[in-house]
C-alpha positions in Angstrom: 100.7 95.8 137.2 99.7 94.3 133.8 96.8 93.2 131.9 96.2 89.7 132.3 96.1 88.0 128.8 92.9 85.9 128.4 94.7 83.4 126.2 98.5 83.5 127.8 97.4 83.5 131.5 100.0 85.8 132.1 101.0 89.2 133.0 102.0 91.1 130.0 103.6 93.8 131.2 107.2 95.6 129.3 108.8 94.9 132.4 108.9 91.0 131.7 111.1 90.4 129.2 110.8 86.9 127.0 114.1 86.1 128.8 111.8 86.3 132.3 109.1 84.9 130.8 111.5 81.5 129.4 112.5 81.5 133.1 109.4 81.1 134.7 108.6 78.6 131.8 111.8 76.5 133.2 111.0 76.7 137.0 107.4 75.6 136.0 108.3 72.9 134.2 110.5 71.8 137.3 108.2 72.3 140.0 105.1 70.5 138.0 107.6 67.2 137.5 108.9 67.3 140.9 105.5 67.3 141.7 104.9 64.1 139.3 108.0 62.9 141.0 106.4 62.8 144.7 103.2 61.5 142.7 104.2 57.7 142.8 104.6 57.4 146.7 101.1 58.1 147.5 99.6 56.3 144.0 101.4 53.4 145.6 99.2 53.7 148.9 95.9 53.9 146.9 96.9 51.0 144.9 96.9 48.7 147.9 93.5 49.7 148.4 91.9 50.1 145.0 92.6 49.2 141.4 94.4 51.6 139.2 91.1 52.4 136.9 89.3 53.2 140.1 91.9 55.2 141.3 92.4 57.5 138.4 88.6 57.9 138.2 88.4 59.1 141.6 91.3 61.0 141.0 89.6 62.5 137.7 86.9 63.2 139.3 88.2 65.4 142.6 90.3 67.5 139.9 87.4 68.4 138.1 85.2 69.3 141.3 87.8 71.7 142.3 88.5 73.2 139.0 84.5 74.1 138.7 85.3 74.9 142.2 88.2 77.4 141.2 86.3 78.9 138.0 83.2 79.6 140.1 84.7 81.6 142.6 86.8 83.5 140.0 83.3 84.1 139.0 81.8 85.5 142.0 84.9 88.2 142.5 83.0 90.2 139.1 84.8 92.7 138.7 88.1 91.6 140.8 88.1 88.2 138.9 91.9 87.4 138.9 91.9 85.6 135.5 89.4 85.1 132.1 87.5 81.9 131.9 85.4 81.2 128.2 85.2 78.2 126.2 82.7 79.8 123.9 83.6 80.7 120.5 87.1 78.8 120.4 87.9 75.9 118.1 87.4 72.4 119.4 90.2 70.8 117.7 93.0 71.8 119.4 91.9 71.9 122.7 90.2 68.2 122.3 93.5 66.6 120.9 95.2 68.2 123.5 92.5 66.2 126.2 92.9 62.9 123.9 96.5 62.8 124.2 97.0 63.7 127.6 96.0 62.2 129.8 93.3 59.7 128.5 95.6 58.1 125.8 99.2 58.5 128.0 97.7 57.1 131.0 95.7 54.3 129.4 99.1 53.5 127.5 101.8 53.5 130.6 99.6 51.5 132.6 99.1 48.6 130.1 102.6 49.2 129.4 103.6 48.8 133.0 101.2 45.7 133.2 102.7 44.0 130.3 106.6 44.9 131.7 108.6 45.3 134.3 108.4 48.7 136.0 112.1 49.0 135.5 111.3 48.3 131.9 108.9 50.6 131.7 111.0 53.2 133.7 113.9 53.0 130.8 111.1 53.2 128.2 109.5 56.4 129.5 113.0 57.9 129.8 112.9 58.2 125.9 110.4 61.0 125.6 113.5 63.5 125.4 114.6 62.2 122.1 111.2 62.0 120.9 110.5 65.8 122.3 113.8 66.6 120.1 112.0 65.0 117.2 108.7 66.8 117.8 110.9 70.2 117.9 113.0 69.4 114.8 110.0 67.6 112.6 107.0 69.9 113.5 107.9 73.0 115.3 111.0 73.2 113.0 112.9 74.5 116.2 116.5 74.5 116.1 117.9 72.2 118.6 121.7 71.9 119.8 124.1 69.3 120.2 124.1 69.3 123.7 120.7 69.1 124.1 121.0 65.9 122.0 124.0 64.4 124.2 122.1 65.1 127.5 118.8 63.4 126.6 120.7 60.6 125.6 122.5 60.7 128.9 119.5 61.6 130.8 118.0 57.9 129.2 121.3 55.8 130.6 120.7 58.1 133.9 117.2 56.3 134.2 118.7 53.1 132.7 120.3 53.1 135.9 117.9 53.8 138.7 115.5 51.4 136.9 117.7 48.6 136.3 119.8 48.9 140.2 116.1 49.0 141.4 115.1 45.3 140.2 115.3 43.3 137.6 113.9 44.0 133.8 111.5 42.2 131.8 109.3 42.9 129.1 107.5 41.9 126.1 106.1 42.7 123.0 102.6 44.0 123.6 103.7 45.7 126.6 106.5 47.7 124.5 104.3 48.4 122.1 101.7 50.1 124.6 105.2 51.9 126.3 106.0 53.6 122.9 102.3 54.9 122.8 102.7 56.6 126.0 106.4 57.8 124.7 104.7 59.3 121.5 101.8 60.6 123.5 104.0 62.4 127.1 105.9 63.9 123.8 102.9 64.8 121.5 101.4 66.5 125.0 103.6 70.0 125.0 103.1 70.1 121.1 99.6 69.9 121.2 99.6 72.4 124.4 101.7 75.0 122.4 99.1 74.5 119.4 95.9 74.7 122.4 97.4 78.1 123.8 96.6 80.2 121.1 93.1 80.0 122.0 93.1 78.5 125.9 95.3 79.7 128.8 96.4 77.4 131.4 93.7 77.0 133.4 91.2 76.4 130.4 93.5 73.7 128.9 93.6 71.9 132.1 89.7 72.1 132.9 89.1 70.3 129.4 91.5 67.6 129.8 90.5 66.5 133.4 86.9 67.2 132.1 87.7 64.9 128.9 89.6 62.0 131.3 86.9 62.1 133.9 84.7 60.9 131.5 86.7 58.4 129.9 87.9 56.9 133.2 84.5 56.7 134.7 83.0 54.5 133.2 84.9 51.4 133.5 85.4 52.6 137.0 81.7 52.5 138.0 81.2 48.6 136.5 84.4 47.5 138.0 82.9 49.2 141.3 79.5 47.5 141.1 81.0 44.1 140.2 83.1 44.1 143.3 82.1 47.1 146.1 83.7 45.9 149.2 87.0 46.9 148.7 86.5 50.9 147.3 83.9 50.9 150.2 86.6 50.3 152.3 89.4 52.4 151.1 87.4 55.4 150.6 85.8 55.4 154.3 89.9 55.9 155.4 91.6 59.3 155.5 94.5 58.1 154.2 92.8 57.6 151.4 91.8 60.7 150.5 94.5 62.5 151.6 96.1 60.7 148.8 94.0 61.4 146.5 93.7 65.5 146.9 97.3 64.9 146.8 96.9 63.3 142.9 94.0 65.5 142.1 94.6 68.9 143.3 98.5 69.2 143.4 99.6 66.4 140.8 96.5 67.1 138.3 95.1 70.6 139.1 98.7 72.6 140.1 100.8 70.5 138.0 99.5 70.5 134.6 98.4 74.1 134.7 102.0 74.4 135.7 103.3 72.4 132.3 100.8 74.2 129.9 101.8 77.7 131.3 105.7 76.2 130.7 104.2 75.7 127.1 104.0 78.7 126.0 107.8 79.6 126.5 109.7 76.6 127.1 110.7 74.0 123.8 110.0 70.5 123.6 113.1 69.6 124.1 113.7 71.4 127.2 110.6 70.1 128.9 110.8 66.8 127.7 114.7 66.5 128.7 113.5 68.3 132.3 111.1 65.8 132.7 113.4 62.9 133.7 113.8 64.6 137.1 111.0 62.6 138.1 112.5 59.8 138.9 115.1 61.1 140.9 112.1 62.6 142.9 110.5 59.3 143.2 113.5 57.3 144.0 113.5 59.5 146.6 110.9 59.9 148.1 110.5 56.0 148.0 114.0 55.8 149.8 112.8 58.3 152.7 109.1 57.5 153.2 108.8 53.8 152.3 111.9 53.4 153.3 113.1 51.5 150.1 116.6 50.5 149.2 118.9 52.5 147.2 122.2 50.6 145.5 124.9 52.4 144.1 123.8 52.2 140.6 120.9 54.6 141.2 123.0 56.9 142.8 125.2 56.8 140.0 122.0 57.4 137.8 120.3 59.8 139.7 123.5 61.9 139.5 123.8 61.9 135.6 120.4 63.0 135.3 120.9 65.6 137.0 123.7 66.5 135.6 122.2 66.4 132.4 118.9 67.9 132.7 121.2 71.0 134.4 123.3 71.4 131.6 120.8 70.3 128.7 118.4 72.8 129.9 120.8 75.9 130.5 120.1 78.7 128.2 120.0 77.9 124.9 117.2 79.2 122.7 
């Protein structure tokens, strides 16, 4: 066995070579956005009960109590304690853009986005954070990105052009566009900002200070949109439903799947994680198709295949 690094959260062992260690980075990066993928089926059942603000509070919320929860009985193993766990001592800056950006800014963003659109619209906007995560590599992390990678985010974009538009129709407008291309800039700006936080923070550190940093910012208007109007969270969170939902969000689609994307960080490019991401709306589509039972037209099969297609190819091994 190896020593686990207190900043990598990883073994670091000279029998994991960076070829292993760029592998585990991919299959993160997949699990955490199939993850995301299954996400939108049960946000969809909490919306009919609550409002989205309340919702991501709570969500917020739960994460954080089982991240203390997680970090406290680390604790208590002493000795045995199967990871490190220190904010002392480490710079702010990093870690706090890192929170900013993801999720209080990208949420805040897609949601008024999504308000101010159509969610097909929005869908097709969203889709563009692989050319912008090529930017982000070529611009600031000076990485060298190929040709194919180029091709398949761009294909990868008319995949989800596809599942968005053969879903229903597409409107949008100007504000609302504006707040999508926040959320573009900010779901790209995220594994830049990780890569820069895990010098100092590993995984688990990264993700306690950005679900810390969103709680916060989310509860608030939560608790006066609550006490303006109780009856219906009273409701919805006296249902198991409900919170069986919500651990879904919080512990699985917050906790597992962003510790997931910030390990993938440290080994995988922008551009492959970006260009990976678009896999969650093949999830979604779906999961919406076997569990709500939704329709599915020929155009998003069409779609759905082309991402695939792409993300396989753009993401085969190439740095």
């Amino acid at each position: 066995m190896g020593k686990i690094c207190p900043y990598c959260f990883r073994l670091e062992s000279k029998g994991i070579t960076m070829n292993n260690k760029r592998t585990l980075g991919m299959l993160a990066v997949i699990i955490g956005d199939t993850i995301f993928g299954f996400s939108f089926l049960f946000s969809k059942v909490i919306l009919s009960m609550v409002s989205p603000s309340v919702m991501i509070a709570i969500r917020f919320l739960v994460a954080f109590l089982v991240l203390n929860l997680i970090v406290l009985v680390n604790k208590l193993l002493g000795e045995r304690a199967l990871f490190t766990f220190s904010l002392k001592g480490k710079p702010l800056k990093p870690i706090l853009l890192l929170a900013i950006c993801q999720p209080c800014v990208y949420f805040i963003a897609e949601s008024y986005g999504i308000k101010f659109t159509s969610s097909s619209f929005a869908g097709i906007i969203i889709a563009l954070i692989p050319i912008t995560g090529i930017l982000m590599d070529v611009i600031i992390l000076k990485t060298k990105v190929l040709k194919k990678q180029i091709a398949c985010a761009i294909l990868s974009v008319l995949g989800v052009a596809l599942t968005t538009i053969g879903a229903s129709d597409v409107s949008s407008s100007v504000i609302g566009l504006m707040f999508l291309i926040v959320a573009v800039l900010s779901g790209s700006f995220f594994y830049v900002l990780s890569k820069d936080a895990g010098k100092y923070y590993n995984p688990l550190e990264r993700t306690y200070v950005m679900f810390t940093v969103g709680m916060i910012v989310y509860m608030v208007p939560a608790i006066f949109e609550t006490i303006k109007a109780p009856a219906p969270v009273v409701v919805a969170v006296s249902t198991p439903v409900f919170w069986g939902c919500i651990l879904y969000l919080a512990v699985i689609s917050s906790v597992v799947a962003f510790m997931l994307l910030n390990f993938a960080s440290n080994h995988v490019s922008v551009t492959s994680a970006t260009l990976i991401a678009n896999l969650t709306t093949v999830i979604s589509i779906f999961a919406g198709v076997v569990f709500l039972k939704e329709s599915f037209t020929w155009m998003q099969i069409v779609g759905a295949v082309i991402i695939l297609l792409s993300v396989t190819y753009g993401s085969l091994r190439t740095e």
